[in-house]
C-alpha positions as CSV (number, residue, x, y, z in Angstrom):
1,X,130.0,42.2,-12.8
2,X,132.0,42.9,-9.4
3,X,129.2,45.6,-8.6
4,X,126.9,43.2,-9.4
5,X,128.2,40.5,-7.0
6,X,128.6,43.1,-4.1
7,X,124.9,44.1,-4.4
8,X,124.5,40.4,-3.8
9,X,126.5,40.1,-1.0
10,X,124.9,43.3,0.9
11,X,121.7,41.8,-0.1
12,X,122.3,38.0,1.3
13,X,123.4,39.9,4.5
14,X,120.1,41.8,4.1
15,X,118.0,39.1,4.0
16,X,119.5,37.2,6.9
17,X,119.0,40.6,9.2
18,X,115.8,40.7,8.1
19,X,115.2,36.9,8.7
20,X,116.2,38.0,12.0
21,X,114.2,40.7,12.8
22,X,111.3,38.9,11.5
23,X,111.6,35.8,14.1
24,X,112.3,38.2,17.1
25,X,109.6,40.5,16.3
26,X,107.4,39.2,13.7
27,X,105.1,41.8,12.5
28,X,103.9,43.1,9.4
29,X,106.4,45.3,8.0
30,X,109.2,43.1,8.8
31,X,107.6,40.1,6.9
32,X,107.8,42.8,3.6
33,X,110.5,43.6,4.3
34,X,111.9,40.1,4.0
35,X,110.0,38.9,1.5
36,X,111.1,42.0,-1.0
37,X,114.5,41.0,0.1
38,X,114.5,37.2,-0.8
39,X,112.8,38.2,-4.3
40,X,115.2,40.8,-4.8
41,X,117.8,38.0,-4.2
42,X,116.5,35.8,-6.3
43,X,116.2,38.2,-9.0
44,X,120.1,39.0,-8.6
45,X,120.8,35.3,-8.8
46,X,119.4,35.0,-12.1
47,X,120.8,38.3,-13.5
48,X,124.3,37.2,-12.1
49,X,123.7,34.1,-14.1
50,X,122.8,35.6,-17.2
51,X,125.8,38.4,-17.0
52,X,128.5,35.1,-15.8
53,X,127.3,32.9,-18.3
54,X,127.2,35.3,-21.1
55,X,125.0,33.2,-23.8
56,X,127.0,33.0,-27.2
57,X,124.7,30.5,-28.7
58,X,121.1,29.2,-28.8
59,X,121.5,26.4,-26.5
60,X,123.6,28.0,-23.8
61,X,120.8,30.9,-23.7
62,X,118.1,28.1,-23.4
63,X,120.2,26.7,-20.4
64,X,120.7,29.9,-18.7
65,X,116.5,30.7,-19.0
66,X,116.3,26.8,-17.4
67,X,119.0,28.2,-14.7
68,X,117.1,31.6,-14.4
69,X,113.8,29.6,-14.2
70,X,115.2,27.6,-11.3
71,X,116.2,30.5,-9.5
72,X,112.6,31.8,-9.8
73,X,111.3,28.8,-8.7
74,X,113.2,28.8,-5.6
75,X,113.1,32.1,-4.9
76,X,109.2,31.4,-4.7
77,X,109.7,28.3,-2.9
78,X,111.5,29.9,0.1
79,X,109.5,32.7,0.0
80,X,106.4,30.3,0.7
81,X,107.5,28.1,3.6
82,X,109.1,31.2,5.0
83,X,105.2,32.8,5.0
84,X,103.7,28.8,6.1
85,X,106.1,29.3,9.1
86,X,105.6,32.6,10.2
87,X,101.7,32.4,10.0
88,X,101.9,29.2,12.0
89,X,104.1,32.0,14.5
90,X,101.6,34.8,15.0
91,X,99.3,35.2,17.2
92,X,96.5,36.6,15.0
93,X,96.8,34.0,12.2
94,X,93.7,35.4,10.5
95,X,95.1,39.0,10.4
96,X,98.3,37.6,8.8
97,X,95.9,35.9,6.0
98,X,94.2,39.1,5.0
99,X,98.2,41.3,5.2
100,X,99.9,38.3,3.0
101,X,96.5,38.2,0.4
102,X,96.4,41.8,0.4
103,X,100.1,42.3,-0.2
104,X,99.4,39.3,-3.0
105,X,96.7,41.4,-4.6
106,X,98.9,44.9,-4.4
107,X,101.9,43.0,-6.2
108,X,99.8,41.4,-8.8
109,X,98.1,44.7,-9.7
110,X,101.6,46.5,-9.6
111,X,103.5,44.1,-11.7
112,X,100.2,44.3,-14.4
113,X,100.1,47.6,-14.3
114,X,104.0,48.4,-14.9
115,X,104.4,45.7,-17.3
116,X,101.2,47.8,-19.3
117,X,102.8,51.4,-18.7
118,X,106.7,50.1,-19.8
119,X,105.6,48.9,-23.2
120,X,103.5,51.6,-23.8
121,X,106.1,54.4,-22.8
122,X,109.0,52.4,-25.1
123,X,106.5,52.1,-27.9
124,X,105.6,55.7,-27.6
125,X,109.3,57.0,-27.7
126,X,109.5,54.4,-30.0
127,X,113.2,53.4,-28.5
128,X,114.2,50.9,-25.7
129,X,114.9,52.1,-22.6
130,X,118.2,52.6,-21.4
131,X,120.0,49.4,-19.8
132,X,119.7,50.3,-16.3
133,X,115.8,51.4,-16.7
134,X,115.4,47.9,-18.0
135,X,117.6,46.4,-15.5
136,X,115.2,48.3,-12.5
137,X,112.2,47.7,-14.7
138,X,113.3,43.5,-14.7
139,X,113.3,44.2,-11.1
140,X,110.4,45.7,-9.8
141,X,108.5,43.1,-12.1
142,X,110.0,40.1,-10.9
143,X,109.6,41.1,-7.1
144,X,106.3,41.4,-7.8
145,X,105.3,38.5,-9.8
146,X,107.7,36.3,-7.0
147,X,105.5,37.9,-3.9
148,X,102.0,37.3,-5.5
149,X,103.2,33.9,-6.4
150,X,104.7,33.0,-2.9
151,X,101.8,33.6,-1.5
152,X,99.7,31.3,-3.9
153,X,102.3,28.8,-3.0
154,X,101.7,29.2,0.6
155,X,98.1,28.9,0.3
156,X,98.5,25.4,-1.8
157,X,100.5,24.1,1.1
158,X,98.8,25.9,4.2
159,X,94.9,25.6,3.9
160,X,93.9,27.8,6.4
161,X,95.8,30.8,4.7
């Protein structure tokens, strides 16, 4: 759990020098860079909530999904202003829609992709995965489902993107 909280911490800090280097020189690799940042933050949040909580019973485990849910939903949030903002920022605003749609498509196809491969590895071995395979695994699937749905959130609230 202390580990846990300390990779949080670095990764607040993280995303605030990102944030940072993103507004002083926005460009395209700085924007990923943030925005794998934020989802890997809000991924943290929800595991640290799952791991503090510690569900016992049925309806503490349905309240920390709702709590985990929340912390999707804001991670996504954030994640979409932040990209509303910074296309309103560059100077090639059409160049930024085709990086932000084609990082959108790259996460989506990613996330489908290792979703299809990790259950049919663990079926195969016919075993779970160790707990910090499925810890990364929880990981690298949630980033991606949080980018590709950030930037469908962006587009609901910023036409031209």
């Amino acid at each position: 759990m202390l580990i846990l909280v300390s990779i949080l911490v670095v990764n607040l800090l993280a995303v605030s020098l990102a944030r940072r280097l993103t507004d002083r020189h926005p460009s395209h690799g700085a924007v990923t860079l943030e925005m794998l940042l934020t989802a890997t933050l809000s991924y943290g949040v929800a595991l640290l909530l799952w791991c503090w909580l510690h569900p016992i019973s049925w309806g503490l485990t349905l309240l920390v999904w709702a709590l985990m849910f929340v912390s999707g939903v804001v991670g996504i949030r954030v994640l979409g202003q932040r990209l509303t903002k910074l296309r309103q920022r560059m100077t090639a605003a059409q160049d930024f829609r085709r990086f932000i749609q084609t990082l959108a498509y790259h996460a989506a196809t990613f996330w489908q992709l290792a979703l299809i491969i990790g259950l049919a590895t663990s079926l195969a071995a016919q075993r779970i995965p160790a707990l910090p395979i499925l810890i990364g695994f929880g990981l690298v699937l949630t980033v991606a489902i949080l980018l590709e749905n950030a930037v469908r959130f962006a587009a609901l609230t910023d036409e031209s993107l």
